[in-house]
C-alpha positions in Angstrom: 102.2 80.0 115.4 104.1 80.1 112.1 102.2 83.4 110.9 103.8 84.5 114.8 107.4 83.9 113.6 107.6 85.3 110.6 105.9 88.5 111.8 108.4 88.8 114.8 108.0 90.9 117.6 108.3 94.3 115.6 105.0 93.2 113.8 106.8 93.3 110.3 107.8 91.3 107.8 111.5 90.0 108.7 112.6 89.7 105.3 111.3 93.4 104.5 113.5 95.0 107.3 116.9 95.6 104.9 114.7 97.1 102.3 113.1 99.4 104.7 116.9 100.5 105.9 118.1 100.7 102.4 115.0 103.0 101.5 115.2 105.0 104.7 119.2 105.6 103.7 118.6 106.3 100.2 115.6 109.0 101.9 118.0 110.5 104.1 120.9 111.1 101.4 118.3 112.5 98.6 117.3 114.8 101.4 120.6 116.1 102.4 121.2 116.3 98.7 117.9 118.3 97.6 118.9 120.4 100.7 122.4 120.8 99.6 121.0 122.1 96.1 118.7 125.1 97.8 122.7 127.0 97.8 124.1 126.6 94.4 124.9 129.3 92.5 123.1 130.5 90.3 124.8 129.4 87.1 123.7 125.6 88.2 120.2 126.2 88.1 118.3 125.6 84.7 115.5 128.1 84.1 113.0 127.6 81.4 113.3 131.2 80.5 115.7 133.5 79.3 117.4 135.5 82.5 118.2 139.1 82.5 119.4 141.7 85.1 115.5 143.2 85.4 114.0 139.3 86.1 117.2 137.5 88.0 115.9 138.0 91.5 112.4 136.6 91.0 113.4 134.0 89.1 116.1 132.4 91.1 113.5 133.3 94.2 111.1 131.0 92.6 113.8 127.8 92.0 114.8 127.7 95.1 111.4 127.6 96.3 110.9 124.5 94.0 113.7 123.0 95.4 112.6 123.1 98.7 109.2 122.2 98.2 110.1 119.6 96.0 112.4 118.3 99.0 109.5 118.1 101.2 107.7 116.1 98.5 110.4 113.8 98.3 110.3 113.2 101.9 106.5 112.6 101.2 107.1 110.0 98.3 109.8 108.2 100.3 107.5 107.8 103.6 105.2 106.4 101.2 107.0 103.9 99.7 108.0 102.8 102.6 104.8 103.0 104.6 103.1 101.6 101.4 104.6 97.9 102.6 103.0 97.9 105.9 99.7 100.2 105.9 97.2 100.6 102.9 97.3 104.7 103.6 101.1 104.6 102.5 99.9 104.0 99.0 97.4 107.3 99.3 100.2 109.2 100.6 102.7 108.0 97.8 99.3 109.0 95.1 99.3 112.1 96.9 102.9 112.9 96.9 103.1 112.6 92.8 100.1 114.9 92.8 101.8 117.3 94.5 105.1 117.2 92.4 103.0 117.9 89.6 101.0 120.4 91.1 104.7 122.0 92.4 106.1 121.8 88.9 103.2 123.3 87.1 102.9 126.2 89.4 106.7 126.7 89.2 106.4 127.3 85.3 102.9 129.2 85.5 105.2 131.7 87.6 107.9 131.9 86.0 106.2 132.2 82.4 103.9 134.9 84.4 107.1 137.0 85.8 109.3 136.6 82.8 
């Protein structure tokens, strides 16, 4: 009967229910954000090589692809953390997400070493 209570009629944790609104907040706002980024111009953006007139296109073509995969990952890693309280598959899917990132990150340099 006790085990009953504390799960509540959601089937979670009662205590858990902030930190699952503060981390689905804090998901939101870093998605609006990473969105947000996809449109800077193009003096924002940080390339790991040296931009000229013949490589400019490509280059800022390939960050804004990183940015928006990398927003997609972050949705990823936040449903994860998240899910990672209730269900054992949200820590795979957190695993999974970091994977990614780094798969993202290395492919982003790989290209834009190989197009420089």
């Amino acid at each position: 009967a006790r085990v009953a209570e504390e799960v509540g009629a959601t089937g979670f944790k009662a205590e858990m229910l902030p930190a699952v609104w503060v981390m689905g907040g804090c998901s939101i706002f870093c998605f609006l954000l990473m969105g947000g980024l996809a449109y800077l111009p193009v003096r924002f953006i940080n390339f790991p090589i040296r931009v000229t007139e013949r490589n400019a296109a490509v280059q800022y073509l390939f960050a804004i692809r990183l940015t928006r995969v990398m927003n997609i990952i972050l949705l990823l890693v936040l449903l994860g953390s998240v899910w990672g309280l209730y269900y054992a598959f949200g820590k795979l899917l957190l695993l999974v997400s970091f994977v990614l990132l780094g798969v993202a990150f290395i492919g982003y340099y790989i290209l834009a070493f190989k197009y420089k």
